[in-house]
N, C-alpha and C positions, 0 to 999 in steps of 0.2 A: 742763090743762097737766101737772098732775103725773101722769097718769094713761098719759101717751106719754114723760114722763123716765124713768119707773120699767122699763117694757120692753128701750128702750132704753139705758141703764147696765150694765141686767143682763145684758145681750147683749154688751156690749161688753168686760166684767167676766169671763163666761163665755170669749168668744173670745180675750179675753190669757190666760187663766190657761191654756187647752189651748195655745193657742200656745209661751207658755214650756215650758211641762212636755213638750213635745216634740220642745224640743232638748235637753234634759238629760241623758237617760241616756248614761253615760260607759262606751263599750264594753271590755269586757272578754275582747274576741275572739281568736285565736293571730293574724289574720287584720288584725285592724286596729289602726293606728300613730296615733300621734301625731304634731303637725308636726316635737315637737323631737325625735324616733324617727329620722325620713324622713330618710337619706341620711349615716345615721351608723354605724360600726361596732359589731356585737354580739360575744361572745363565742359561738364554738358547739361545744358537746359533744354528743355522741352515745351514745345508753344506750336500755337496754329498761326499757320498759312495765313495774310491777311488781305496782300496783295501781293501780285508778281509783276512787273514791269520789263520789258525788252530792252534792252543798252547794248551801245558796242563797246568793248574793252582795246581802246588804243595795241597798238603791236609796240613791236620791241626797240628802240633805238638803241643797241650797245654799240654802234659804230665798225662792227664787223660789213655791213652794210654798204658803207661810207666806204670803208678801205679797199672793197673788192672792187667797187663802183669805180672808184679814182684809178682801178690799177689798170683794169680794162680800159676805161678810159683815155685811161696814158700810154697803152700799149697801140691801141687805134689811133690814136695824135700822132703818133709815130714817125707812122706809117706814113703823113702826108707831108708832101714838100720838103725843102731842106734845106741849112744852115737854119739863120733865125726865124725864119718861116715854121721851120717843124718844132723848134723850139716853142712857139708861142703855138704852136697845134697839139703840140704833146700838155702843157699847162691847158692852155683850154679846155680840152675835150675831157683831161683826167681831171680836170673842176666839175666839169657836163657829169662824168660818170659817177664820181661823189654825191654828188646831187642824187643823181637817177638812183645810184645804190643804196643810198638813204632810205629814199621813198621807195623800191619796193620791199627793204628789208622790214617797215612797216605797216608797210599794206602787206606782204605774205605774213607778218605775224598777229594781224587784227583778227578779232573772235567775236562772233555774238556773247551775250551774255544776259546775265538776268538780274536784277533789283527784287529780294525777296525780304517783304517787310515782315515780322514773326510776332505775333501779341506772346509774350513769355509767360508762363502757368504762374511766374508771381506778376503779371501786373505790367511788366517792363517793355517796352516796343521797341524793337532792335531793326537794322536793317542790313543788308547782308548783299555783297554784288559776286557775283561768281560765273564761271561759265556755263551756259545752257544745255549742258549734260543729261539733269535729271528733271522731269520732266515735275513742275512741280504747279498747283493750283489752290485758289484760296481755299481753306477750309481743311486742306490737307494737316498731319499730324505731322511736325516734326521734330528733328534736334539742333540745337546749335552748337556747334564744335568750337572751340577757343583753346587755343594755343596760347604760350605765356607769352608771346609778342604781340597777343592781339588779334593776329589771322583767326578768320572766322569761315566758317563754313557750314549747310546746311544739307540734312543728310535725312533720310527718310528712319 
């Protein structure tokens, strides 16, 4: 019996953890809104292209991550040796998968990105980081988007 729980756990373990981690990444697009964005007024200025610079945008640490990591983890500790033996292999390893789960729930949510600095038609030098979507170069015409919290974005 234990020999058809263990594949099966693991699978199932596996299949939540891709499941979450790929609703996570929180985009960082000119392109896409948010619900509380949708249908609300921005501020819009207009200014040139001054510089464009390449950045990476950290991933996502909500801890969906962490949970799935520990769970598999903890399901492979299990598995090995027995009384306090497994006891101290199921803690370890579901600490290891915590760990590991962390780190790729981060590294699968990192993006390139871009640092778009804007001279604004009054005078004002702004700078704007966003993801690498739209393709954009000094000199280009563009807009700057502002939402009442501040979010910014820049949009041809």
């Amino acid at each position: 019996m234990k020999s058809t729980y263990f594949p099966a756990a693991l699978w199932l373990a596996a299949l939540t953890m891709v499941t979450l981690l790929s609703g996570c990444p929180a985009s960082m697009s000119a392109s896409d809104y948010s619900r509380e964005q949708a249908r609300s007024a921005q501020n819009v200025q207009s200014g040139i292209v001054q510089s464009v610079r390449e950045v990476r945008i950290e991933g996502t640490r909500s801890g969906i991550g962490t949970l799935a990591g520990g769970a598999i983890g903890g399901v492979l500790g299990n598995q090995i040796g027995a009384g306090t033996g497994r006891t101290l292999a199921t803690i370890g390893a579901g600490l290891a998968g915590a760990a590991a789960g962390s780190a790729v729930e981060e590294g699968t949510t990192r993006q390139r990105g871009l640092e778009v600095t804007v001279r604004l038609d009054n005078g004002r030098t702004v700078a704007v980081t966003q993801a690498a979507d739209v393709s954009l170069v000094p000199g280009d015409r563009v807009r700057v988007l502002t939402d009442r919290y501040g979010t910014a974005r820049i949009v041809r």
